[in-house]
N, C-alpha and C positions, 0 to 999 in steps of 0.2 A: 504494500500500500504506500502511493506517496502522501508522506504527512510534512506540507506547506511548514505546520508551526513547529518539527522537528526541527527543518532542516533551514528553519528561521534564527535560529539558537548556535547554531554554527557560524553564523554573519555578527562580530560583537557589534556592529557598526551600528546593525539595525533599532538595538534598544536605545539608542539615541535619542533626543527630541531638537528640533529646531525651530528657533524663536515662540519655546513654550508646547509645540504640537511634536507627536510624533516622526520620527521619519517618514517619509513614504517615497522612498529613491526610485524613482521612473527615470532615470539616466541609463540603464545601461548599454545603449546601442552606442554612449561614447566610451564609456567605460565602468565594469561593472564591479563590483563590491569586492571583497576575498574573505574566506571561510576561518577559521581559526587555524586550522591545521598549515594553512599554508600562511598564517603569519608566524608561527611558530616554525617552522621549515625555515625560512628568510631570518628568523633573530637565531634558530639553532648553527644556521649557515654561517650566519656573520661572527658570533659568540663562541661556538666550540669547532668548528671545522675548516677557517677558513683557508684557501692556499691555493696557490696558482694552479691550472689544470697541467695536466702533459710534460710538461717539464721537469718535476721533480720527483725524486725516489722518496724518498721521507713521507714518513707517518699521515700527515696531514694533505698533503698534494695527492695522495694515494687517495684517501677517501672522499675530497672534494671529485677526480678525475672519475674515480669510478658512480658517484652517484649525477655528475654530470651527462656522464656517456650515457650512463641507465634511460636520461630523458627521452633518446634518440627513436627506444625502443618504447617507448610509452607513445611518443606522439606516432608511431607507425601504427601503433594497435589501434592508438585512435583514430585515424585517418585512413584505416586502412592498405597501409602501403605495402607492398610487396619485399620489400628488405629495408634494412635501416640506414642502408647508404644513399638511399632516393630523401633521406631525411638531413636537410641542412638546420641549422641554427641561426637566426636574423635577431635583431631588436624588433621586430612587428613586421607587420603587410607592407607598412612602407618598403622600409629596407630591402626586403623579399622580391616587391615589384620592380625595385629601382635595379636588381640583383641581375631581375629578368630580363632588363632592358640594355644594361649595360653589358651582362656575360654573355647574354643568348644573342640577344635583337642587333646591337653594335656591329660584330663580325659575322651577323648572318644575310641581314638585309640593305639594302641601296637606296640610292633619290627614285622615287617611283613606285617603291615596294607600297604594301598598302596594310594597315594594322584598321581592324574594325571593333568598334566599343559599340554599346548602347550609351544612351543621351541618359541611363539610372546610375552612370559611374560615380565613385565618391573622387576625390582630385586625388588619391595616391596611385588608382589605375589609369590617372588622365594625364598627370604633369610628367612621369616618365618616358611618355610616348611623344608629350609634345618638345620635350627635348629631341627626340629623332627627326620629328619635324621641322627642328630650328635646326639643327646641326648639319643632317645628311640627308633633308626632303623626302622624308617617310612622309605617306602621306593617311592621314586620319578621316576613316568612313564613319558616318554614324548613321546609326539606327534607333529609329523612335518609337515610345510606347505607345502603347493603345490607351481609349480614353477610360479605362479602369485601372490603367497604371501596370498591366500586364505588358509579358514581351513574348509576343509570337517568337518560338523559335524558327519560322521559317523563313521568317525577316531578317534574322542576320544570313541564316545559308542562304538566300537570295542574293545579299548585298555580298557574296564571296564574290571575285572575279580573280582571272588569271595572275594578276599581280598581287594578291592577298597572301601576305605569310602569314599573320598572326590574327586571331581573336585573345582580344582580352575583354571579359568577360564576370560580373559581378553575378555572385550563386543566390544572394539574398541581396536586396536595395535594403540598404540604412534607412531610408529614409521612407518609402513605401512600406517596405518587408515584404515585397514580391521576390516570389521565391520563381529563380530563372531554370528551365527546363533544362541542363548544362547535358546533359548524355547527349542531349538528341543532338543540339549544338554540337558536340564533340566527334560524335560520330560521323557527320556529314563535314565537316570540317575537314577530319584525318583521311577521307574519300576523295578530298580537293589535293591533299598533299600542306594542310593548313594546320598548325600547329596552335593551340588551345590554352592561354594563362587564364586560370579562375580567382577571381579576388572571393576565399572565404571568409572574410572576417569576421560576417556576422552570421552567415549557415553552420558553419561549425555549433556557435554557441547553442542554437533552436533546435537541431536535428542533427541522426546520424548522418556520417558521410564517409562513405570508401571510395577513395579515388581511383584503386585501380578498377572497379566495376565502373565509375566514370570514364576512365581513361584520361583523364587529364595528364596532359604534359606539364603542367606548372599549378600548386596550388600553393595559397598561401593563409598563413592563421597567424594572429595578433593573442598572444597570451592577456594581456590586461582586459581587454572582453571576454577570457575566458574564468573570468577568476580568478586570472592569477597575475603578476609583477609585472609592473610596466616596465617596458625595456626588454622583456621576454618575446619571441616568436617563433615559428619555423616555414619553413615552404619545403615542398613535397616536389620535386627534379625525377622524370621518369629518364632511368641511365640512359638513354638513347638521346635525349636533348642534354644529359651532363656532358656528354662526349663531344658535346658541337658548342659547348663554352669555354669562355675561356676566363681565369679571374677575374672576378672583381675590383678584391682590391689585394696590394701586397703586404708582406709583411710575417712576421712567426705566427710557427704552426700550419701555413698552406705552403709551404717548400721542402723539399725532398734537399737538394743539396743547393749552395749559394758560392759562386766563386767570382774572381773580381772578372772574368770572363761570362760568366753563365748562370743560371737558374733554372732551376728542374722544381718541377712541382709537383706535390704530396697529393697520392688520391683521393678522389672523392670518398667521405664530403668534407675534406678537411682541405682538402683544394681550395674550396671556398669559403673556408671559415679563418680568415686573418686575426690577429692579434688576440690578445686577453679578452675571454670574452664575458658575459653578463654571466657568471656562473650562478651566483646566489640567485639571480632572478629565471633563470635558465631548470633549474631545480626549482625551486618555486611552478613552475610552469606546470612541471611535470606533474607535481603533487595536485596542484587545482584538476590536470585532466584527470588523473586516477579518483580524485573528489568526484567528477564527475560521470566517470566509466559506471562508479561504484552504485551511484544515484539511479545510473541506466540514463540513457540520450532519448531511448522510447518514451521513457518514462517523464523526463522533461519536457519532451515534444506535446506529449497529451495534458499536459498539465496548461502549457502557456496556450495551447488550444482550447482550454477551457477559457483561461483568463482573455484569449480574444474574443469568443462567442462573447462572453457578460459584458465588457468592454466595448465591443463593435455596439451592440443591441442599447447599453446605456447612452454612447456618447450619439448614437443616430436618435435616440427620442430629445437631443439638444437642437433645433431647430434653428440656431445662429451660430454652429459651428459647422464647418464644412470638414470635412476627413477626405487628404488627398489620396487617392490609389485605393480598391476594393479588386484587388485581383483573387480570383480564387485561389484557396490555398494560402493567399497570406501570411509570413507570419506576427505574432502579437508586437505590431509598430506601429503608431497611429501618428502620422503630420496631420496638423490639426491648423486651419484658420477662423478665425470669426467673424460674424458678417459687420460692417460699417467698418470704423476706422482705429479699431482696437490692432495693434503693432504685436509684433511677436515679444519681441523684448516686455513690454510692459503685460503684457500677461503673464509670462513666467515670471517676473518679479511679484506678481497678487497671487500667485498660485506659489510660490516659495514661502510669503508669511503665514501660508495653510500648514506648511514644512512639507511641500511636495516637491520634490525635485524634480523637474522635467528641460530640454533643451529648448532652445530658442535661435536660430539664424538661419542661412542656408544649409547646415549641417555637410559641408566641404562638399557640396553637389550643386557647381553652380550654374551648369548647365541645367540639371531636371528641373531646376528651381525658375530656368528660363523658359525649360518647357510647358511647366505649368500655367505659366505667367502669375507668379507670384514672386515678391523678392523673400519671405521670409515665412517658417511657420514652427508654429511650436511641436514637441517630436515627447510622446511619451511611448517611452520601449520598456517592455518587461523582461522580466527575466526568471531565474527559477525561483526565487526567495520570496514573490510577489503575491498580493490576495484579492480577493473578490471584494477585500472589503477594504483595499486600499484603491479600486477601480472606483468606488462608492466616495471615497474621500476626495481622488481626484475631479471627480462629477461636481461636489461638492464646491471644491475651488472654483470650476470653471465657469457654475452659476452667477459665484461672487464677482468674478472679471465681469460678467455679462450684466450684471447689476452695475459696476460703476461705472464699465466703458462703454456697454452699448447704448 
């Protein structure tokens, strides 16, 4: 059984109050909360274990390397991946994406090549590419949603053409919570000769995911929406696109040997893992997934499924709030506007002294946000720790905004 107010007690953050009210953290589509066990991971890290990875023999570098490496094997299980050398190490989806662009995209594509996005991207799958575009005339296709904030996947396989190398491609919108078809994409894709980066930042968190039954060539996960340490991530490199990159960046730990003549570099995925890395939060990471293995992903899944049903049904009997995107399947993210000249920012500030924490701006999508024709909306994301009766509290706030500003 999942029991919401268990697994509420594991979050110390939540028995909080702000400005007198309870918490009610609706933030996490930027970043989500962490359990106990992985703040205790992070102060055990830092207080009794800490020591460089890979480098040293001694007591303590032994056990930081080894519970490091353990991660490698944690995020495969949870991703599904086929061995643990398809599993790299990043500080989040940025780095991962920037990873993609500059090891894979750099020395694989020319001026003319053609990389295709949907117009749902957040800007870490969008300013990587448009560097190629500024640099070596890659040029950028988009493809746009439907008026429910769905993405046909047939629209991007359409919009392939001869000069298409790459799709990059988000598996859940931020900012909708439309969840993208990504197999079917993938598959007609790798039929083109088209190779497949998937931003999961935020599908990871809602739902399971194996990417080798996707087939993804490139995915990518942000540990601090996962639960766990910012500065933590990983992306998922199927070996056959590891072998058509080339470093990142330089530096110890991705070289094999260094001479004032030459440099050989160390296999993957250490190839691409330069300098000292995030260990403490690298381990932290690991413990949030197994936090979550343990929970079950099915079992999260049906849960924030519930908490969308009561959510959707509440916030639609609000008759001066508009909720952008109702694609089927969704999952629990609500961008929310209000009707007349109520501003996103000043609503999240009347709904913060309820102590609801919810987001407010374009949420780094500033194209969808163009697509919409709206410049700004407010963004309440759930996540696992979340209740029926803080959907009840947010409803509550949003009346309030509508009392002062409507």
């Amino acid at each position: 059984m999942y029991d919401v107010n268990e697994i509420r007690k594991d979050f110390p953050i939540l028995s909080r109050e702000v400005y007198g009210k309870p918490l009610v953290y609706l933030d996490n589509g930027a970043s989500a909360q962490k359990p106990q066990v992985v703040i205790d991971a992070v102060v055990r890290g830092y207080s009794e274990e800490y020591a460089n990875v890979h480098r040293g023999l001694h007591y303590l570098s032994n056990i930081a390397t080894d519970k490091y490496e353990a991660v490698r094997g944690i995020v495969q299980k949870f991703l599904g991946a086929e061995r643990e050398e398809e599993i790299l190490f990043t500080s989040g989806s940025t780095e991962g994406l920037n990873l993609v662009s500059y090891g894979w995209a750099v020395p694989n594509l020319k001026a003319g090549d053609e990389i295709i996005l949907s117009v749902m991207e957040h800007h870490a799958n969008i300013v990587p590419w448009h560097f190629l575009r500024e640099r070596m005339g890659v040029v950028l296709k988009w493809v746009d949603i439907a008026e429910d904030g769905s993405l046909d996947p047939q629209a991007v396989i359409d919009a392939i053409s001869p000069r298409t190398k790459m799709v990059a491609i988000t598996h859940m919108s931020n900012v909708l919570g439309t969840v993208v078809d990504v197999k079917t994409i993938i598959a007609a894709a790798h039929e083109k000769g088209v190779v497949v980066c998937v931003d999961g930042s935020q599908s990871t968190v809602h739902m399971p995911v194996n990417v080798a039954d996707l087939d993804a060539d490139f995915y990518v996960i942000t540990g601090h929406k996962l639960y766990g340490p910012s500065g933590s991530g990983a992306i998922y490199i199927k070996s056959e696109r590891q072998a058509e990159m080339r470093p990142f960046m330089g530096g110890g730990d991705m070289i094999d040997e260094v001479t004032k003549d030459n440099v050989t570099y160390n296999t993957p995925p250490h190839k691409f893992e330069a300098g000292t890395p995030a260990i403490i939060q690298i381990i932290g990471m690991g413990v949030a997934l197994e936090y979550m293995m343990d929970i079950g992903m099915e079992n999260i899944a049906a849960h924030e499924a519930t908490l969308f049903t009561y959510a959707n049904a509440r916030l639609r009997g609000l008759n001066y709030i508009n909720i952008q995107g109702n694609a089927p399947g969704k999952g629990a993210i609500f961008s929310l506007t209000m009707n007349g000249a109520a501003h996103a920012h000043d609503i999240s500030t009347i709904v913060d002294r309820k102590g609801v924490a919810i987001r407010a701006g374009n949420h780094c999508a500033q194209p969808l946000m163009q697509h919409l024709g709206v410049t700004a909306t407010v963004r309440a994301s759930f996540g696992m720790y979340n209740t029926v009766e803080e959907v009840d509290v947010l409803i509550d706030a949003l009346e309030t905004c509508h009392e002062l500003l409507g």
